[in-house]
SEVEX-857364 format. One record per residue (C-alpha): chain; residue number from 1; x, y, z. Coordinates in steps of 0.2 Angstrom, whole numbers, always signed. Layout:
# residues N
+-------+------+-------+-------+-------+
: kolnu : figu :     X :     Y :     Z :
+-------+------+-------+-------+-------+
:     A :  NUM :     X :     Y :     Z :
...
+-------+------+-------+-------+-------+
***
This chain:
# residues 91
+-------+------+-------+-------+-------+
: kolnu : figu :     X :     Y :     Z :
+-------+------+-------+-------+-------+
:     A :    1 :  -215 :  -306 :  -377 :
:     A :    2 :  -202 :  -296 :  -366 :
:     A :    3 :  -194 :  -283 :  -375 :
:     A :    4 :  -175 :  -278 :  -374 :
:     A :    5 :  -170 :  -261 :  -375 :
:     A :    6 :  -153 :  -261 :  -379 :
:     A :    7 :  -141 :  -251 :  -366 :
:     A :    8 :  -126 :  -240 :  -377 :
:     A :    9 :  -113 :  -251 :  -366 :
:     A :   10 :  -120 :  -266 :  -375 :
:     A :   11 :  -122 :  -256 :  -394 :
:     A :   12 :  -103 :  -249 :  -388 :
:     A :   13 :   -97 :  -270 :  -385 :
:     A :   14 :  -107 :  -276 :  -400 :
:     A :   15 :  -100 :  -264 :  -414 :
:     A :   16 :   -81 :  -269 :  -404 :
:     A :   17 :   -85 :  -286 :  -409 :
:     A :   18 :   -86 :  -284 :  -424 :
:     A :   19 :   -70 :  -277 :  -425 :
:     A :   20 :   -62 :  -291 :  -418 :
:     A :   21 :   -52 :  -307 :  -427 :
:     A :   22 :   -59 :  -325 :  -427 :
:     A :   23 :   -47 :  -330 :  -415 :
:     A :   24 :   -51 :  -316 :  -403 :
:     A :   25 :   -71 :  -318 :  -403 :
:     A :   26 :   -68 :  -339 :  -401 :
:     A :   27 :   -57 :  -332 :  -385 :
:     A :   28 :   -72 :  -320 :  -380 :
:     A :   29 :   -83 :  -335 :  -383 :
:     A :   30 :   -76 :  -346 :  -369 :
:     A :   31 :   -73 :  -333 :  -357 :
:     A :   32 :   -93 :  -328 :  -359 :
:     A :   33 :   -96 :  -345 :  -359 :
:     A :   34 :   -86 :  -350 :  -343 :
:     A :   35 :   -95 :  -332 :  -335 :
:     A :   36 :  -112 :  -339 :  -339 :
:     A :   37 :  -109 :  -355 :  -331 :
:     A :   38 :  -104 :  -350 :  -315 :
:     A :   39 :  -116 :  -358 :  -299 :
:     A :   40 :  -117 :  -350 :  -284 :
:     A :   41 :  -107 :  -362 :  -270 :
:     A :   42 :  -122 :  -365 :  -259 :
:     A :   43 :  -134 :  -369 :  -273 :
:     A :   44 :  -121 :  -381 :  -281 :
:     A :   45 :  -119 :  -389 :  -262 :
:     A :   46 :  -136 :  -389 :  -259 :
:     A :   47 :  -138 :  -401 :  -276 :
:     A :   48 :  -123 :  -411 :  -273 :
:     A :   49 :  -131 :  -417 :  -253 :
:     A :   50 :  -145 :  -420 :  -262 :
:     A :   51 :  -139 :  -429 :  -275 :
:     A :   52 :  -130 :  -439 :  -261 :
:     A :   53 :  -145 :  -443 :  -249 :
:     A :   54 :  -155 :  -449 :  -267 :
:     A :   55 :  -140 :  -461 :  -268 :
:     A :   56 :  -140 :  -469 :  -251 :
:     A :   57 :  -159 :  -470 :  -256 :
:     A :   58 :  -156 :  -480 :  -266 :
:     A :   59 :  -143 :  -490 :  -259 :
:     A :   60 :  -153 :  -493 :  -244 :
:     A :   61 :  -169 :  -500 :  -253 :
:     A :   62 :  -178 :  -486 :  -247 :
:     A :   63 :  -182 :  -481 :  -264 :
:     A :   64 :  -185 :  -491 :  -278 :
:     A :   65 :  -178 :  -488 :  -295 :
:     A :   66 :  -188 :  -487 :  -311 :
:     A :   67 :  -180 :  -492 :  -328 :
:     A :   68 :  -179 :  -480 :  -340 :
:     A :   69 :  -188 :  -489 :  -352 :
:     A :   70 :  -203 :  -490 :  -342 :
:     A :   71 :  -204 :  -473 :  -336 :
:     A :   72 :  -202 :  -466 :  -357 :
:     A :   73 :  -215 :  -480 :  -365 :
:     A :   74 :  -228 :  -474 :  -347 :
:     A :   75 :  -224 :  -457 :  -352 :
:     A :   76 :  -229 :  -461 :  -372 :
:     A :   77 :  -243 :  -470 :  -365 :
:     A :   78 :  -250 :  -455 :  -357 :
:     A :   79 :  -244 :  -439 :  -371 :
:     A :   80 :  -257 :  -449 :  -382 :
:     A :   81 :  -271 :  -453 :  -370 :
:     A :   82 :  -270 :  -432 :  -369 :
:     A :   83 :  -270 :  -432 :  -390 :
:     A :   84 :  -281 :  -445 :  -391 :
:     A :   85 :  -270 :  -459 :  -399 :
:     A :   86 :  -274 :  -476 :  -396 :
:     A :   87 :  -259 :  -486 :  -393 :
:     A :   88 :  -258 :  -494 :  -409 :
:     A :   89 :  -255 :  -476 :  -415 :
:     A :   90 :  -273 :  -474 :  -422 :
:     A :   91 :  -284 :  -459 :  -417 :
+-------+------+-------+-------+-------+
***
């Protein structure tokens, strides 16, 4: 388990929340919310050509598709092989 040591700028900014209103911590909320999700451009481009050349993939027949369903009921299928559930559910 990693343990935290907690810096006293982050004691300092924990007892000054306390201190503040509802309104002003749902305000701090969203701005550490919006800070957290921030992607770095090239990663985001790197996933957004990917996601495209997946696409055209597709669109090309190179790939084939593979519906949902089958993918989750192979994927059940196989959790209880490892468990040792037969398919009727039975062990």
């Amino acid at each position: 388990m990693k343990v935290i040591v907690m810096s006293a700028q982050l004691e300092q900014a924990r007892k000054a929340l306390k201190e503040l209103s509802a309104d002003e911590k749902e305000l701090l909320y969203f701005e550490f919310l919006e800070d957290m999700e921030k992607i770095d451009p090239e990663i985001e481009k790197a996933w957004l050509d990917e996601a495209e050349r997946r696409l055209n993939d597709i669109k090309s027949g190179k790939v084939k598709t593979i519906p949902a369903e089958k993918v989750f009921a192979d994927a059940r299928r196989m959790l209880n092989e490892r468990r040792g559930i037969s398919s009727s559910g039975k062990s």
